[in-house]
Structure formats: C-alpha cells, structure tokens
N, C-alpha and C positions, 0 to 999 in steps of 0.2 A: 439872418444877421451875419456879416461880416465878420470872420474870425480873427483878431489879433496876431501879430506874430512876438514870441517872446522872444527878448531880445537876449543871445548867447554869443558867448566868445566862441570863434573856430578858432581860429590863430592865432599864436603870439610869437611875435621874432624879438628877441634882444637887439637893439641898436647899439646901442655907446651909454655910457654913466651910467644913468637909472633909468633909461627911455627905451618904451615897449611897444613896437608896434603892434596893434591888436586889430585882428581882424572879426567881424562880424558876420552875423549868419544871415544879414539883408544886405550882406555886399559893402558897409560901410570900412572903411579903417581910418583908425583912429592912431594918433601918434601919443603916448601918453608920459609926462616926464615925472617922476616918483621923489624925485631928488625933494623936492621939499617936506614932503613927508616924511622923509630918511632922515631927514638929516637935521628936522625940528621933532623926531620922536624921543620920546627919554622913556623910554618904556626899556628895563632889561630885556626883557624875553624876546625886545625883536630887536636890539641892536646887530645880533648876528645881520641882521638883513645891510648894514651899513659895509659890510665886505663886498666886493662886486663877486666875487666867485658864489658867494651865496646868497647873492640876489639875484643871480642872474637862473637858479636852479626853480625856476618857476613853473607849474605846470598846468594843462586845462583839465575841470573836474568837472562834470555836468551842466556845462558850460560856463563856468568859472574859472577866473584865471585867482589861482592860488599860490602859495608858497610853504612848504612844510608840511613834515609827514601827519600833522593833525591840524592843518589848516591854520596856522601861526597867522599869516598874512592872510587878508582877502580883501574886497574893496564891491561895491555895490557896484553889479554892474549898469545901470545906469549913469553911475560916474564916470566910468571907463568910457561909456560910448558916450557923453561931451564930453571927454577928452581932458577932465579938469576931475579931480581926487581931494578932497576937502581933508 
C-alpha cells in the first residue's frame, strides 16, 4: 500500500501586509494573503497580530506555521496549502 505524504510547512517568507509565502514539503508554494482574517477578527487576544511587526514574527512548529509563544495564532494547514484561510 502506497504511503501518503503528510502535508507540512518548510518555509515561510514574509512578503508585504499580511502575505506569506509558504513553502511545502512536496515542493508546492503557496502565496497566502492573512489580511482578511486580521482585519475581520474581533477577538482581543489576537488583535496584537494587526501590528505588522507582530505579524510578521511567525514561526514553523512541527510543521506548522504559527504565531506566539503558546500558539495564539495557527491555521490548518490544509488551508495554507489552497492558499485560502477561512
């Protein structure tokens, strides 16, 4: 039986505004634009993320790309890799 490959974030480059380039572990990249989610969120605890200096402080966790020292931000990465974040 054919083994799956799970799909993980390698890389993530900061573009411009809220746009991430993210690179995958099957060679894909994805350009992913955050801005609507920033900026239709009313949630306290992640308005920090509306600052670009602290959006822009992103990091990759076992293949996830995250934000914050207890994972404030995350997003399924399945979203990330179509490119579109609900």
């Amino acid at each position: 039986m054919p083994r799956t490959l799970s799909i993980e974030v390698k890389k993530a480059t900061y573009l411009d505004g809220y746009k991430i380039s993210i690179l995958f572990n099957d060679g894909k990249n994805k350009v992913v634009d955050f801005s609507d989610f920033i900026s239709h969120n009313n949630k306290v605890a992640l308005a920090k993320y509306k600052n670009l200096t602290t959006f822009k402080k992103f990091k990759i966790v076992d293949g996830n790309l995250v934000w914050g020292k207890d994972w404030d931000l995350i997003f399924p990465v399945w979203e990330l890799y179509r490119g579109k974040i609900n």
